[in-house]
N, C-alpha and C positions, 0 to 999 in steps of 0.2 A: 042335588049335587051342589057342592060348593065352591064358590069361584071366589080363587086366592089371588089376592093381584102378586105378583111375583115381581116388580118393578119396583116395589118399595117392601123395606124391612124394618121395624123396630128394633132399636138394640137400649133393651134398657140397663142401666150398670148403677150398679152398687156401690157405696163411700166405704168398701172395705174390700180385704185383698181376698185371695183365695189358698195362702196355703192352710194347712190345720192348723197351724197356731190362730190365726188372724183369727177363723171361724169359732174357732170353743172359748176365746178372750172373748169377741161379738156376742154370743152364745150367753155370755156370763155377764157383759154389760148389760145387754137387753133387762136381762132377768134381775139384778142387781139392782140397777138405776135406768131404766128405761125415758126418763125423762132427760137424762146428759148423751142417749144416743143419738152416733154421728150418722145415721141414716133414714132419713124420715121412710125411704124407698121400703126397705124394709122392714120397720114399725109398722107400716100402713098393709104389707101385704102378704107377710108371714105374720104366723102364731108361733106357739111353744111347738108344734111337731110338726110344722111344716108350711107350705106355701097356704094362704087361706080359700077355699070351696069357693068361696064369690070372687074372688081375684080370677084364679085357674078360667071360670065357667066364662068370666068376661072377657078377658084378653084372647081364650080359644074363639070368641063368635064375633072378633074384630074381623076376621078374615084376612087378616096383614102377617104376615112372617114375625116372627119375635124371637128374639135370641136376649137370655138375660146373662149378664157378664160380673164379675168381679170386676174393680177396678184395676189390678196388675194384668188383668186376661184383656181388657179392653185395651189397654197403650199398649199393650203385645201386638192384638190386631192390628189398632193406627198404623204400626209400620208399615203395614203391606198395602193400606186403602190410600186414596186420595182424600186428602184433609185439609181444612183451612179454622183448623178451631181457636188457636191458639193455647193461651193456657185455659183448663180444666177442670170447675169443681163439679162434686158428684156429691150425692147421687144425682144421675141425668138422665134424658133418655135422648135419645139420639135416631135421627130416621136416614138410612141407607138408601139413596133414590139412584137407579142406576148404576149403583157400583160407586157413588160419589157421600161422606157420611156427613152429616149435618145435624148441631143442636135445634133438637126440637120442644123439649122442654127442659130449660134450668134447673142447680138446684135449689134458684130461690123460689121457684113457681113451686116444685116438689116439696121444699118443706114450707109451704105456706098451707099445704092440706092438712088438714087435722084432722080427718076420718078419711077410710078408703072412698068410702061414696066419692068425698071431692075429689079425691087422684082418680076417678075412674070418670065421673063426670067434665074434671077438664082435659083429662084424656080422647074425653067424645067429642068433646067441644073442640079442641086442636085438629082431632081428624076430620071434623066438618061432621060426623053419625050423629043423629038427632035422637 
């Protein structure tokens, strides 16, 4: 049996919005010029059809809650939580403790990874899992 802490959530978010246009414009930069995209978040943990097999397998055996957001879906959120972020660049990840949200990784720490292994390694290393 698996024991979820329920007292904290990940919310990780995206440097891109979520209606269809934002996505098939993303869609097309990735694929186009993958080295001028504005989302390391996503370079690192999607492919061409979808979210990557070693991402999914790793963030399911956090045991932490994880919610990943759009950037326009994220400040939708903000309004209803208790926040003291100020201003915001993405992509982020953010941990909900409480009911209270807070930056827990930048995006300058996110795009200082250059393969998934790093975003998942200081992913582990932020949360303290060895």
């Amino acid at each position: 049996m698996m024991c979820v802490n329920l007292e904290r959530e990940l919310i990780l978010v995206y440097n891109a919005d979520s209606s269809l246009f934002s996505l098939i414009k993303d869609a097309l930069h990735k694929t186009i010029s993958p080295s001028t995209y504005q989302c390391n978040l996503c370079s690192l943990t999607f492919g061409m059809i979808g979210m990557r097999d070693e991402w999914k397998s790793f963030i399911d055996k956090l045991n932490i809650p994880y919610t990943f957001l759009h950037r326009d879906e994220f400040l939708n959120r903000l309004k209803t939580h208790p926040h003291d972020l100020g201003e915001i660049k993405f992509p982020a990840i953010f941990l909900n403790k409480n009911g209270k949200i807070g930056l827990f990784i930048n995006h300058n720490e996110i795009n200082s990874c250059i393969s998934l292994d790093d975003l998942m390694n200081f992913l582990s290393e932020k949360l303290g899992i060895s």
